[in-house]
N, C-alpha and C positions, 0 to 999 in steps of 0.2 A: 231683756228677755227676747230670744230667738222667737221665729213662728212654730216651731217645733216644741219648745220648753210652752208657748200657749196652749198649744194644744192638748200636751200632756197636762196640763190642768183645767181646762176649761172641761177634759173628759173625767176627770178624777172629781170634781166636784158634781159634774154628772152624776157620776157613780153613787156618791156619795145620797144626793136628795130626787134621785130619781123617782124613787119609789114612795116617799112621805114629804115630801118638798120643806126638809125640813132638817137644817145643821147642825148638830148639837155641840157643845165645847168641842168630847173628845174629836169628833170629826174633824172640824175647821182645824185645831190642834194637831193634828195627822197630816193632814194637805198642808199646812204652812211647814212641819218638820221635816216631808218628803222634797215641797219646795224647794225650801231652802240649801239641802241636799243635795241637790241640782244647778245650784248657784243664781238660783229665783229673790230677786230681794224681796220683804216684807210687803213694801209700799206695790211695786208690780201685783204683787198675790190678792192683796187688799182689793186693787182695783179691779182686777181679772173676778173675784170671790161677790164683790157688789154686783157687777155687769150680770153674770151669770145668775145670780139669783134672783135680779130684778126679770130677766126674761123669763125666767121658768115661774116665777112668781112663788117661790121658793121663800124662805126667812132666815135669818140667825138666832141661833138662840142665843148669844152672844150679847149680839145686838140690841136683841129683846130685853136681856136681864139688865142691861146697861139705862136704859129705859124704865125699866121698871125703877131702878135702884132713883134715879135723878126724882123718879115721882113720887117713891117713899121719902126723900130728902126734904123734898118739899113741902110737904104734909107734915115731919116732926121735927123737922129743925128748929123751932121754936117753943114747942109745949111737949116736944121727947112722948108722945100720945100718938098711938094712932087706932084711930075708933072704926066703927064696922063701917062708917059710910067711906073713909078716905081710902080704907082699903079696898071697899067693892069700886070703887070710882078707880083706882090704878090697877086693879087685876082688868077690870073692862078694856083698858085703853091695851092691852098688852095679849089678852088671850084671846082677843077679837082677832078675826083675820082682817089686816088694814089693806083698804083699796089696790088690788093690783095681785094680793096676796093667797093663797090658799089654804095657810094655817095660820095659827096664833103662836101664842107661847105654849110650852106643854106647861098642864096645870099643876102635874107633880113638882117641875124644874121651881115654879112659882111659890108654890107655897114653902116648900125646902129653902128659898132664899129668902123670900119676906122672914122666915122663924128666924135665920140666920143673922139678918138684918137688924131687927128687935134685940135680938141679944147680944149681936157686939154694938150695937149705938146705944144702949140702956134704954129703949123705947117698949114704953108701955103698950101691951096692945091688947085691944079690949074687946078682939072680939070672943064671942060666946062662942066657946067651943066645948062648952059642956052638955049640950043638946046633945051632943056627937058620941056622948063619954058612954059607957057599959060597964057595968060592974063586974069585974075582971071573976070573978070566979062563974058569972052568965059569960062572959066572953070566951074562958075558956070550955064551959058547957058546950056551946054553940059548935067552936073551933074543932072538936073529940067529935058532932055529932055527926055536921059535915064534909069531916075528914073522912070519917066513916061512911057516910053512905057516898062519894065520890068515889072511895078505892073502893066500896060494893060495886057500882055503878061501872065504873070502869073498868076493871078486870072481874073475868067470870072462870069461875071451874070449866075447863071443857069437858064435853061427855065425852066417855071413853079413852081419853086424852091424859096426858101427865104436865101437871100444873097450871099456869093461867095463860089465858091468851088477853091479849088487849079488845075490849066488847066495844066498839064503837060507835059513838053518838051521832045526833045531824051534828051539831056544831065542831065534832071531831072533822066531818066529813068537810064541813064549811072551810073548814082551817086547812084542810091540807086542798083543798080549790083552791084556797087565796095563796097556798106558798106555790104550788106546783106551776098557777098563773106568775108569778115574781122570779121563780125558778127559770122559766121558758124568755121569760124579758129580759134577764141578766144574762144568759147563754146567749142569746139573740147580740147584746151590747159585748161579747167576750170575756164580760165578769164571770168566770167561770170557779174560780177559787180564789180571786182577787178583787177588791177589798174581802176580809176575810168576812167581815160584817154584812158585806150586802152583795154576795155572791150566788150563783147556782147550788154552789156546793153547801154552804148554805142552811138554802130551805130544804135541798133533800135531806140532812143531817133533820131537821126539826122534822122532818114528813116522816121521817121510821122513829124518832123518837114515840111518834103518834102513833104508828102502822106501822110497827116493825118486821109482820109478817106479810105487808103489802094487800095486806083486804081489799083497800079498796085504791082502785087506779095503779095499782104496784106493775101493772104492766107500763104505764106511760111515762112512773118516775125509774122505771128501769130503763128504757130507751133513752130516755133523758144524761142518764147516767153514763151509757154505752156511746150517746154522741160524743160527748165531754171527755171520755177515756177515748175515741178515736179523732179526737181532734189535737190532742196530745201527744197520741202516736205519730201521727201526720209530722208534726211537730218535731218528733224525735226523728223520724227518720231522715226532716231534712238536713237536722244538725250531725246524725250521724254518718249525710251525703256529705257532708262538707268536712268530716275527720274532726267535728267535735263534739268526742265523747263526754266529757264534759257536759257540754248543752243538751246531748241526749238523756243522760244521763236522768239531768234536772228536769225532765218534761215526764221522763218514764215515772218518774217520784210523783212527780202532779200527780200522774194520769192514775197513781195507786191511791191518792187521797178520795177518790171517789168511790174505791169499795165494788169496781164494780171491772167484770172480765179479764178477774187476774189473772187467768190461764190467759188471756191474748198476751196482756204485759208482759208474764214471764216469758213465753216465747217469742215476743221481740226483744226481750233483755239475752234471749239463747244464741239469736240468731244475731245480734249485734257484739256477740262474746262475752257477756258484761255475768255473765255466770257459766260456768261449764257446765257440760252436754253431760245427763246420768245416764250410766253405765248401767 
């Protein structure tokens, strides 16, 4: 592995747990298949994927479940049982953040695989999960009530208006703070619409799902937007200083994924010929 083929993944795993310092299959899955791609062997990736998580204090989830599994082994290889204490004693060891670390296992990933576990090892498990249980036709009461007053809650008749606009909450408000803050960090690192998962493009994609008619801050996830489409064009134009159309081509495509100053795009697609001048 060149210092080049490093760096392109020491940044890609960046990318990857910058934001929740945290791998999950499909990730680590993606980065080894891009890897290899590249003509990265496994064993290099491997050690490149440790090195870097141990300084970010980052995890595997990988890692994690593999862990976990060795500690379910342990526990019913002998009596095929596994009771409420052995299980709280192995999810501890595993969704605790261990020394150096910043997360645990995610709790969903865990219980998904303990059920998993139990059923193809024919292991009994005994914990009470009837405490948890609801009488499904209360469940679905509940399900009808809160549905209901959430699409109350969230969308209102506007006055004077035709149809609904989205009414927004604080926690509305909270959530598009936390993407437009993750938004701003990933344009910062060039993640602009790459990895498709933990890009600029992105969170603004989830911010107009929320505020589609930009209520609130729609002026800064718009600037946001208009940097990203002229960093593209920038882009475009140097591939189409250099006679490849082509490469412009594919940046002018990006810079449309954004949604945002198509009138500029079209008129650098005019003025690059890549559509003809109306008459």
């Amino acid at each position: 592995m060149n210092q080049a083929e490093q760096q392109w993944l020491e940044n890609r795993i960046d990318a990857a747990v910058g934001d929740d310092y945290y791998l999950d299959r499909d990730e680590e899955k993606g980065i080894k298949e891009e890897g290899a791609a590249k003509g990265i062997t496994v064993k290099d990736i491997e050690i490149v994927l440790r090195t870097e998580l141990d300084k970010q204090g980052a995890v595997s989830e990988r890692i994690l479940l593999d862990e976990l599994d060795r500690l379910l082994r342990q526990f019913t290889d002998n009596d095929k049982k596994l009771d409420n204490k052995e299980e709280r004693d192995a999810l501890d060891k595993v969704l605790r953040a261990a020394p150096g670390k910043k997360k645990g296992l995610d709790p969903r990933a865990a219980e998904v695989y303990v059920s998993s576990f139990c059923k193809v090892n024919g292991v009994v498990r005994t914990t009470d999960r009837n405490r948890f249980a609801m009488p499904v036709a209360l469940a679905i009461a509940v399900l009808v009530l809160v549905g209901g007053y959430l699409l109350y809650t969230k969308t209102g008749i506007v006055t004077g208006g035709v149809g609904l606009t989205v009414k927004l909450k604080d926690n509305d408000k909270s959530e598009i703070d936390d993407l437009l803050r993750r938004a701003v960090v990933y344009a910062d690192k060039s993640q602009y619409t790459d990895p498709p998962e933990k890009s600029a493009k992105a969170c603004i994609d989830c911010i107009k799902q929320i505020d589609p008619n930009g209520e609130y801050r729609g002026d800064e996830v718009k600037l946001l937007a208009q940097r990203i489409v002229g960093h593209y064009i920038s882009l475009a134009e140097k591939r189409y200083a250099n006679h490849d159309n082509t490469g412009a081509t594919k940046w002018l495509e990006r810079a449309k994924l954004l949604n945002a100053d198509m009138e500029t795009i079209r008129d650098k697609e005019r003025e690059f010929g890549f559509i003809k001048e109306e008459k």
